[in-house]
PDB file of N, H, CA, C and O in Angstrom:
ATOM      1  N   UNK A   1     -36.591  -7.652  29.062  1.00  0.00           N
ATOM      2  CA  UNK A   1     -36.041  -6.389  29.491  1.00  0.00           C
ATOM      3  C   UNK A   1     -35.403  -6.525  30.875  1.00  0.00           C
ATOM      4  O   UNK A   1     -34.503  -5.818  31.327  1.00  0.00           O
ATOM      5  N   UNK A   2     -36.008  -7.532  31.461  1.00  0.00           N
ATOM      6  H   UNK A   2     -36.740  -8.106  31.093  1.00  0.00           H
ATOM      7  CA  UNK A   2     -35.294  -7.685  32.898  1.00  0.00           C
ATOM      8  C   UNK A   2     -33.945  -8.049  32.853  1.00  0.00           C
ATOM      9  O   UNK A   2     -33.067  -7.376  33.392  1.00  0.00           O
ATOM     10  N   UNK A   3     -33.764  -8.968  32.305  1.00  0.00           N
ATOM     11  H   UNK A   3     -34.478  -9.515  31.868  1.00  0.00           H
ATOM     12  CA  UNK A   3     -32.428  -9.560  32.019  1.00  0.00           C
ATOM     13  C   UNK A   3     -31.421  -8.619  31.729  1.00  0.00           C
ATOM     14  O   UNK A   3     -30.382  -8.347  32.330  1.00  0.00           O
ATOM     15  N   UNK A   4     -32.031  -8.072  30.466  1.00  0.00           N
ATOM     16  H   UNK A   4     -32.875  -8.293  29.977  1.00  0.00           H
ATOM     17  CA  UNK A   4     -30.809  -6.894  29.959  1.00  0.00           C
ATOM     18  C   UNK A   4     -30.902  -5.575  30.699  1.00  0.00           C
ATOM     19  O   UNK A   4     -29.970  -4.904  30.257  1.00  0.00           O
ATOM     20  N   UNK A   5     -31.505  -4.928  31.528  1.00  0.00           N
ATOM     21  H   UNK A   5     -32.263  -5.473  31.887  1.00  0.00           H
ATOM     22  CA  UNK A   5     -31.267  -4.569  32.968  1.00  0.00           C
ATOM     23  C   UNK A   5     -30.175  -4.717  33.833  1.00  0.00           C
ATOM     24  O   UNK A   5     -29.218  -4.006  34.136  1.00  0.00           O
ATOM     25  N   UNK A   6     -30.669  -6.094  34.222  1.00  0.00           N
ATOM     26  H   UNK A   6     -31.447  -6.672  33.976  1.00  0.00           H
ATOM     27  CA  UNK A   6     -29.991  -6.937  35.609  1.00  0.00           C
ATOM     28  C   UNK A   6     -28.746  -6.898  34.760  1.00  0.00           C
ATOM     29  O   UNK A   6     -27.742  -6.472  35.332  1.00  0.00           O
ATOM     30  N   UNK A   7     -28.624  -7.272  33.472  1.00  0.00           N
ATOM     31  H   UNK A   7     -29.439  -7.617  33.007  1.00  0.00           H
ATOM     32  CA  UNK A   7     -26.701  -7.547  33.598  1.00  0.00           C
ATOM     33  C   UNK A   7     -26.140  -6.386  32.884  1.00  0.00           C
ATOM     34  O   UNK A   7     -25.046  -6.464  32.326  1.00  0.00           O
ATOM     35  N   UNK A   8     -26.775  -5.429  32.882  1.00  0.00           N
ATOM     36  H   UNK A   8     -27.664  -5.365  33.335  1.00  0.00           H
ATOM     37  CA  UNK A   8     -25.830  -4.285  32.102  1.00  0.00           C
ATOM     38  C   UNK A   8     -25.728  -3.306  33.512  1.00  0.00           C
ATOM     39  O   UNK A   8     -24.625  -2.843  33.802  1.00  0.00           O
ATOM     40  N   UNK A   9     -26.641  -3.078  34.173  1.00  0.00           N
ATOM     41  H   UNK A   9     -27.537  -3.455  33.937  1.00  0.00           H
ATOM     42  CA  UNK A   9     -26.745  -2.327  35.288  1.00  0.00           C
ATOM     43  C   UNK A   9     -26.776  -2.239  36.227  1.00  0.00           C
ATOM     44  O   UNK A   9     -26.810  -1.223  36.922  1.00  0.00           O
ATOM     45  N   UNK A  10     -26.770  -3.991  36.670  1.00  0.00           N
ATOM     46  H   UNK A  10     -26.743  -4.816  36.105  1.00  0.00           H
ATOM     47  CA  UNK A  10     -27.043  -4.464  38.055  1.00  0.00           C
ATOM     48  C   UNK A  10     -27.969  -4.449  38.745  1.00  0.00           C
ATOM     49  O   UNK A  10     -27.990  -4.881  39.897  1.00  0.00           O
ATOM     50  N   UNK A  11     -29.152  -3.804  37.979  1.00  0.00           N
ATOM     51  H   UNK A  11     -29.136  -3.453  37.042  1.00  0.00           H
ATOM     52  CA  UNK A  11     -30.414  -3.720  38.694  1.00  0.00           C
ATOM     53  C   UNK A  11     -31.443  -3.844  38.032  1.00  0.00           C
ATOM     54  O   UNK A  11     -31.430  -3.448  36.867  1.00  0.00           O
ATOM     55  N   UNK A  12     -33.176  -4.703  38.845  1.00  0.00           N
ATOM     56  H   UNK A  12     -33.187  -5.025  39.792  1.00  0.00           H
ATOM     57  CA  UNK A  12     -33.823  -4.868  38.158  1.00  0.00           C
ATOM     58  C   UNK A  12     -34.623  -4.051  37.797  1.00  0.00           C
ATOM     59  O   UNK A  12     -34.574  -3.103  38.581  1.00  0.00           O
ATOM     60  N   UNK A  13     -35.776  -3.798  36.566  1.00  0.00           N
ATOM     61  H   UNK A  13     -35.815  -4.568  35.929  1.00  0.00           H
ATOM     62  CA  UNK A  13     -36.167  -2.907  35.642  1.00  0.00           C
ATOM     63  C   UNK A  13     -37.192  -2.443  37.161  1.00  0.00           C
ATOM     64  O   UNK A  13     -37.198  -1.246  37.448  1.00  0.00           O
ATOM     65  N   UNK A  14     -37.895  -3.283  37.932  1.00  0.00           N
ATOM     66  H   UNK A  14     -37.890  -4.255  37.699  1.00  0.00           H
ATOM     67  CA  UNK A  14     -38.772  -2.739  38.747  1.00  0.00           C
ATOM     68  C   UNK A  14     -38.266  -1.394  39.799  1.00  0.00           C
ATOM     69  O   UNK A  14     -38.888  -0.383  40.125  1.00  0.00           O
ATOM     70  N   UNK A  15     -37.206  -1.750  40.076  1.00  0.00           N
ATOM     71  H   UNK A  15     -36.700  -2.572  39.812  1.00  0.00           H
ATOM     72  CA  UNK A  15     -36.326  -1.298  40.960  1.00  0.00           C
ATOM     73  C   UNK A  15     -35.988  -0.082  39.980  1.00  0.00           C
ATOM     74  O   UNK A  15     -36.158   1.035  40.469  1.00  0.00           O
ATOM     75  N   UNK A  16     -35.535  -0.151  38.666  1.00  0.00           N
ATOM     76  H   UNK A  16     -35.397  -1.059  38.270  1.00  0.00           H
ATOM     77  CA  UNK A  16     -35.154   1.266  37.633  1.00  0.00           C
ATOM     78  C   UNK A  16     -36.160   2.013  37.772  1.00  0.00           C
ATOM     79  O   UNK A  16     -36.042   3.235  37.862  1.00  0.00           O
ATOM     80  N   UNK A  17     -37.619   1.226  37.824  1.00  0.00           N
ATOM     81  H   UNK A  17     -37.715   0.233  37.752  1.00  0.00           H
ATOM     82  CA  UNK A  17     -38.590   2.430  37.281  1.00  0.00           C
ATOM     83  C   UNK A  17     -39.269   2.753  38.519  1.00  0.00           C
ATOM     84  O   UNK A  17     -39.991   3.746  38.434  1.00  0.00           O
ATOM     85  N   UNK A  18     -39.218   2.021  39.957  1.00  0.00           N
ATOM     86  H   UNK A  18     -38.632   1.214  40.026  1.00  0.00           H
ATOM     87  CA  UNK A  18     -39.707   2.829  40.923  1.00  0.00           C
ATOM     88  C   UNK A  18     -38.663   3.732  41.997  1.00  0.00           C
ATOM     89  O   UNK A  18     -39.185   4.309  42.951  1.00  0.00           O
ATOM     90  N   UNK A  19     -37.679   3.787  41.853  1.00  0.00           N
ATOM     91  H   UNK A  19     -37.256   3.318  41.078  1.00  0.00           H
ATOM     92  CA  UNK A  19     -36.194   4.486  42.581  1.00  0.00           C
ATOM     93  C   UNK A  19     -35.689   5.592  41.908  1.00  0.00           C
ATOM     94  O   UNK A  19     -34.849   5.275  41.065  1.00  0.00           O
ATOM     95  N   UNK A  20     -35.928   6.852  41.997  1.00  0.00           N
ATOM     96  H   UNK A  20     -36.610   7.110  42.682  1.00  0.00           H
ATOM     97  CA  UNK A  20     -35.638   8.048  41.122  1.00  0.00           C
ATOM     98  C   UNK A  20     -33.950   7.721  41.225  1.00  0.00           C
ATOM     99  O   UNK A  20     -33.271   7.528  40.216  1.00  0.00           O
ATOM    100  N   UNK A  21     -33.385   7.692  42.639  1.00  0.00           N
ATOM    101  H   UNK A  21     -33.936   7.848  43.459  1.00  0.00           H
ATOM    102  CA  UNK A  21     -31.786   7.243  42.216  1.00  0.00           C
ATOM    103  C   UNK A  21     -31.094   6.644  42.009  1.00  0.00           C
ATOM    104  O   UNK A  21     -29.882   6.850  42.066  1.00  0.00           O
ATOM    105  N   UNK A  22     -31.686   5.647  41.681  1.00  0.00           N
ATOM    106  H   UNK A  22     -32.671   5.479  41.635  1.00  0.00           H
ATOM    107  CA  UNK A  22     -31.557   4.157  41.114  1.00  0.00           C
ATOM    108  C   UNK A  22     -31.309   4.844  39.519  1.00  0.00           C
ATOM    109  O   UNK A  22     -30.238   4.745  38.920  1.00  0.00           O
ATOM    110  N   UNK A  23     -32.442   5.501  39.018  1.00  0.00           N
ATOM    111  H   UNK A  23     -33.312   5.581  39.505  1.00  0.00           H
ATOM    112  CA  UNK A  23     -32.776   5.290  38.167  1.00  0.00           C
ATOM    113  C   UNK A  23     -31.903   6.432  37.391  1.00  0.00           C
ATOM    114  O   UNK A  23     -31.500   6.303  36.235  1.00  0.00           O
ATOM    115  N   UNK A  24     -31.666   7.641  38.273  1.00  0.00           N
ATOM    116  H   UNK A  24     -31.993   7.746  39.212  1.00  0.00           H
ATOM    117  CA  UNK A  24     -30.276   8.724  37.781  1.00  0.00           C
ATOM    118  C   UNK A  24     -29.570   8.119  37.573  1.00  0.00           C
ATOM    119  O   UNK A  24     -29.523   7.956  36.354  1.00  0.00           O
ATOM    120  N   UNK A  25     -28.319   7.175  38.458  1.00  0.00           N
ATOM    121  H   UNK A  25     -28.358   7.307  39.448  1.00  0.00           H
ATOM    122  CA  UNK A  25     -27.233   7.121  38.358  1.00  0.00           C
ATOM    123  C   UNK A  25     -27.221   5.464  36.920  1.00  0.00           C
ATOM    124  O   UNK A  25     -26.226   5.221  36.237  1.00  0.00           O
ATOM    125  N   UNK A  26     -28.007   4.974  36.871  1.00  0.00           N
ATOM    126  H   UNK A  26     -28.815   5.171  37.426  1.00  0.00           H
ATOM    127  CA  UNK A  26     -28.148   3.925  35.657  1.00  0.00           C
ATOM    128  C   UNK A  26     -28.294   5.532  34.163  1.00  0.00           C
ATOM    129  O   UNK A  26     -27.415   5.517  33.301  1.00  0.00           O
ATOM    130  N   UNK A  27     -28.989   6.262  34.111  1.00  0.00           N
ATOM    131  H   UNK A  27     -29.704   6.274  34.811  1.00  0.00           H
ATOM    132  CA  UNK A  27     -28.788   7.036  33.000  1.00  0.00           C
ATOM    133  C   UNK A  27     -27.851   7.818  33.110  1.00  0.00           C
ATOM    134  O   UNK A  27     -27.482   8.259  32.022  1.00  0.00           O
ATOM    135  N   UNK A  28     -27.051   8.347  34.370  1.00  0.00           N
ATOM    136  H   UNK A  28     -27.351   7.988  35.254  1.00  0.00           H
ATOM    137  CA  UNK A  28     -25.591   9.082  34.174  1.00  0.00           C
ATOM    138  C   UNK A  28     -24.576   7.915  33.530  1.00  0.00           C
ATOM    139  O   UNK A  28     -23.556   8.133  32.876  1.00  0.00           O
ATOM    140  N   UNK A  29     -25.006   6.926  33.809  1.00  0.00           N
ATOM    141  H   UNK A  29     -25.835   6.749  34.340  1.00  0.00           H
ATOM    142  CA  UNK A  29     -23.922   5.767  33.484  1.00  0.00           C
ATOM    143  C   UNK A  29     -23.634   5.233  31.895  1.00  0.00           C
ATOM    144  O   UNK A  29     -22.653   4.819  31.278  1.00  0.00           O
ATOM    145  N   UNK A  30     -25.381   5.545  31.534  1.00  0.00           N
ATOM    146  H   UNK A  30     -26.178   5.881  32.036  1.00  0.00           H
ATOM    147  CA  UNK A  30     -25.986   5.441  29.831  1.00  0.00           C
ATOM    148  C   UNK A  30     -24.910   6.388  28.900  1.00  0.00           C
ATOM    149  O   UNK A  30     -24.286   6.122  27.873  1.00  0.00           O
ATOM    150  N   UNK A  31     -24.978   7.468  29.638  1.00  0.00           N
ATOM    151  H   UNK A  31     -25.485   7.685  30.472  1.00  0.00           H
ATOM    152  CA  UNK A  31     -24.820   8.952  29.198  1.00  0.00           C
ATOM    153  C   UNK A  31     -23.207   9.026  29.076  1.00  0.00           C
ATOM    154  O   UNK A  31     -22.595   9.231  28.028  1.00  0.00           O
ATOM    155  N   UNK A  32     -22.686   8.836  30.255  1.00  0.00           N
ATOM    156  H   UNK A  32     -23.183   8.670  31.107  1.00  0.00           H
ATOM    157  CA  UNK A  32     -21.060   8.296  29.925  1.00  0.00           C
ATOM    158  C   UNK A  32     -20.811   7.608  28.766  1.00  0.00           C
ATOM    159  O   UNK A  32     -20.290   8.016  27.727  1.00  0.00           O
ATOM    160  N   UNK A  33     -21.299   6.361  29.092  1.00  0.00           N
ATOM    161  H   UNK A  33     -21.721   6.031  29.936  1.00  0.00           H
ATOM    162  CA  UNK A  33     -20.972   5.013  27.851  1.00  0.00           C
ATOM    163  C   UNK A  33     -21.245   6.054  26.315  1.00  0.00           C
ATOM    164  O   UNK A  33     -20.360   6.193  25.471  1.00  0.00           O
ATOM    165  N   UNK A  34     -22.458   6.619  26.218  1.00  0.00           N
ATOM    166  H   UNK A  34     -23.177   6.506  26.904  1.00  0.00           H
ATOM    167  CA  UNK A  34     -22.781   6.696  25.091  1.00  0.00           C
ATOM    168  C   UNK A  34     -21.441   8.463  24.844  1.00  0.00           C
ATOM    169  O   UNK A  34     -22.184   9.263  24.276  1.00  0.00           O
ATOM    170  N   UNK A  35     -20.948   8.713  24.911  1.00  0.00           N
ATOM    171  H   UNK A  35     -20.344   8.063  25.373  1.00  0.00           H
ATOM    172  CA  UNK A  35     -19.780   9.730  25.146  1.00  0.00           C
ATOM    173  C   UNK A  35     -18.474   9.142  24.678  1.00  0.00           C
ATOM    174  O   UNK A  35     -17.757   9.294  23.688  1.00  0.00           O
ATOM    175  N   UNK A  36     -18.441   8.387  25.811  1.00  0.00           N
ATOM    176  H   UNK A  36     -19.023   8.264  26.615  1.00  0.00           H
ATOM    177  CA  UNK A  36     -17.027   7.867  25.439  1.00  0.00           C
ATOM    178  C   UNK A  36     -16.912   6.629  24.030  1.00  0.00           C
ATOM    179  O   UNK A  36     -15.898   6.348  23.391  1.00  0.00           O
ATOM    180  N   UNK A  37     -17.780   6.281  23.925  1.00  0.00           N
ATOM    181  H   UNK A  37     -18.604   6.509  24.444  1.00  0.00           H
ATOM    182  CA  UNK A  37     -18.337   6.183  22.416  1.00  0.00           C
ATOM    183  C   UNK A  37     -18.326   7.090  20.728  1.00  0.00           C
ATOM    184  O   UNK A  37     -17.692   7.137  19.674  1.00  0.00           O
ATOM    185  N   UNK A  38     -19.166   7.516  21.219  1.00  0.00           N
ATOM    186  H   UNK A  38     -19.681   7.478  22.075  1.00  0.00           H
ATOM    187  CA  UNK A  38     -18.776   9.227  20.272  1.00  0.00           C
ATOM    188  C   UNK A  38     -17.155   8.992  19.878  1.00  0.00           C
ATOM    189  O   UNK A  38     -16.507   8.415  19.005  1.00  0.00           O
ATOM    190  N   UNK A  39     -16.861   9.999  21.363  1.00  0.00           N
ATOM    191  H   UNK A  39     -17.388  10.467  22.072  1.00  0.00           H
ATOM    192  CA  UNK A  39     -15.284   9.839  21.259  1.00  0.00           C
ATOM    193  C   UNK A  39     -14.292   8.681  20.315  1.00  0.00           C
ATOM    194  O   UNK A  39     -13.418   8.702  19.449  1.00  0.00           O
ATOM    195  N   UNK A  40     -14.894   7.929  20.938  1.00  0.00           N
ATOM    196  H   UNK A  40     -15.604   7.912  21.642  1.00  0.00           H
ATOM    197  CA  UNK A  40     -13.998   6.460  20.218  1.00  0.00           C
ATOM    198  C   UNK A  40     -14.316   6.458  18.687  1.00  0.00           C
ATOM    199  O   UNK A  40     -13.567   5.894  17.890  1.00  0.00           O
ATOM    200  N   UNK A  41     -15.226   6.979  18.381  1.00  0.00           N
ATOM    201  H   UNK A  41     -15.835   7.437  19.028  1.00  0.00           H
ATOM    202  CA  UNK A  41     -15.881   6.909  16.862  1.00  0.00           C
ATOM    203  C   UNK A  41     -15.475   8.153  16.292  1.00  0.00           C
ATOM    204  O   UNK A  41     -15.645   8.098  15.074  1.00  0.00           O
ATOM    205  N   UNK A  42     -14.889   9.535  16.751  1.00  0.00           N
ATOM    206  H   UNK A  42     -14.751   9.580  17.740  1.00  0.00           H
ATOM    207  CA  UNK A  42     -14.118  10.172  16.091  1.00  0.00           C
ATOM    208  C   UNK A  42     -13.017  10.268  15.836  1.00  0.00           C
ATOM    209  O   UNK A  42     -12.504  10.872  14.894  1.00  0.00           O
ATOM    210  N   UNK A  43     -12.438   9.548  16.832  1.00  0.00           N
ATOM    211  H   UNK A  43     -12.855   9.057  17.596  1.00  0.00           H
ATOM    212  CA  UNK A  43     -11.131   8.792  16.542  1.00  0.00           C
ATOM    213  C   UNK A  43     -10.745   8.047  15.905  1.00  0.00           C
ATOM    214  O   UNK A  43      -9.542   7.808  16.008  1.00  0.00           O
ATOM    215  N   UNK A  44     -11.467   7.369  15.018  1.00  0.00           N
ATOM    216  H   UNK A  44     -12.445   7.563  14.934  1.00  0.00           H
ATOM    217  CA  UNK A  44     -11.581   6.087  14.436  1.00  0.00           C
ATOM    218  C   UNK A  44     -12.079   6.344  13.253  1.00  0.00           C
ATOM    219  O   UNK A  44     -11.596   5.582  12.415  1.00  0.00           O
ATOM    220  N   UNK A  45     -13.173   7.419  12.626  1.00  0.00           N
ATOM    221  H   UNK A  45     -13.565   8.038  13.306  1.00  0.00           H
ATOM    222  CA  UNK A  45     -13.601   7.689  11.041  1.00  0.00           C
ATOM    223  C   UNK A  45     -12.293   8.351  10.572  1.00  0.00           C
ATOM    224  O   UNK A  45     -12.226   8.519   9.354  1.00  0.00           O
ATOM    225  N   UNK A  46     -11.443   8.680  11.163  1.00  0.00           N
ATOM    226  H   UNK A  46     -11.497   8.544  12.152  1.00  0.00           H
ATOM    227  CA  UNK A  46     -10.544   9.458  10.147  1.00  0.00           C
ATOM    228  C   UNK A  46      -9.673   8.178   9.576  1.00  0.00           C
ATOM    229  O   UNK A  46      -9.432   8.049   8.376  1.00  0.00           O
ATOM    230  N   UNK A  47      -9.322   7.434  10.383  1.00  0.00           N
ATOM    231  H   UNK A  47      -9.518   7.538  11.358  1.00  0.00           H
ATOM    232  CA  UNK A  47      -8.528   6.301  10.194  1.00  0.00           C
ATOM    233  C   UNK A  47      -9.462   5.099   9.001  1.00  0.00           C
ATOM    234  O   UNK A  47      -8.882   4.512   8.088  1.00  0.00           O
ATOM    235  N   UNK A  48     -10.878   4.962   9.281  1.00  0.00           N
ATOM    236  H   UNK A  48     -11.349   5.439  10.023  1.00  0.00           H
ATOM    237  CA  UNK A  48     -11.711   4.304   8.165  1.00  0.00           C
ATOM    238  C   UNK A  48     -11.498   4.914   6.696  1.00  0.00           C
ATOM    239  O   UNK A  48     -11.244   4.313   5.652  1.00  0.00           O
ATOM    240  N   UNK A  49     -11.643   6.016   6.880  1.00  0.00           N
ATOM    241  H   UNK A  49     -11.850   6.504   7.728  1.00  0.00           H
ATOM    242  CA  UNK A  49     -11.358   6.980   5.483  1.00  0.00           C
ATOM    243  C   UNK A  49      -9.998   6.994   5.166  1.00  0.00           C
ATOM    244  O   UNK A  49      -9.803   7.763   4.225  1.00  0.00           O
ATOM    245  N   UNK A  50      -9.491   6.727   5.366  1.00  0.00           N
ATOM    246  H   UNK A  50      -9.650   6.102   6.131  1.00  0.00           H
ATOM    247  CA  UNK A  50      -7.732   7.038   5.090  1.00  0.00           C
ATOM    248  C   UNK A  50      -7.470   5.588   4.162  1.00  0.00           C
ATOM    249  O   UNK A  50      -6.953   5.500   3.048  1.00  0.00           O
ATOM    250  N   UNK A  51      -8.027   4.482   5.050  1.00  0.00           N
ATOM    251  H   UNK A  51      -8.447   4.553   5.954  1.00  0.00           H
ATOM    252  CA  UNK A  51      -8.009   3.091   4.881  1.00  0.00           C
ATOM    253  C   UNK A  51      -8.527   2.549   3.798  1.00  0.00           C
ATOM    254  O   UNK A  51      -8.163   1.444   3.395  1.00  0.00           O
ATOM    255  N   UNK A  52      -9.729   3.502   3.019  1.00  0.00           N
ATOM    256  H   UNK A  52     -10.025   4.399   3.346  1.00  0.00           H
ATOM    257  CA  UNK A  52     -10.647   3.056   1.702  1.00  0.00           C
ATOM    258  C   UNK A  52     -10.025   3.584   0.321  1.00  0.00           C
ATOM    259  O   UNK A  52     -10.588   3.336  -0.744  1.00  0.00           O
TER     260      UNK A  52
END
């Protein structure tokens, strides 16, 4: 878990779980990614379905 921490977020898991703003701005960052995701994936089922 450290690893995948340190290179997705730049910071280590000890540091995530004792730093409340450490630990906000790594889940505002989650919270983006997982959004602009979404997004990208409704953009993209209409075009899968069209394609089958």
């Amino acid at each position: 878990m450290e690893k995948a921490m340190q290179s997705s977020h730049g910071v280590g898991y000890e540091t995530y779980m004792t730093k409340h703003d450490v630990r906000m701005e790594v889940e505002m960052r989650r919270e983006e990614d997982y959004k602009k995701e979404q997004q990208l994936l409704q953009e993209l089922d209409p075009q899968l379905h069209n394609k089958l």
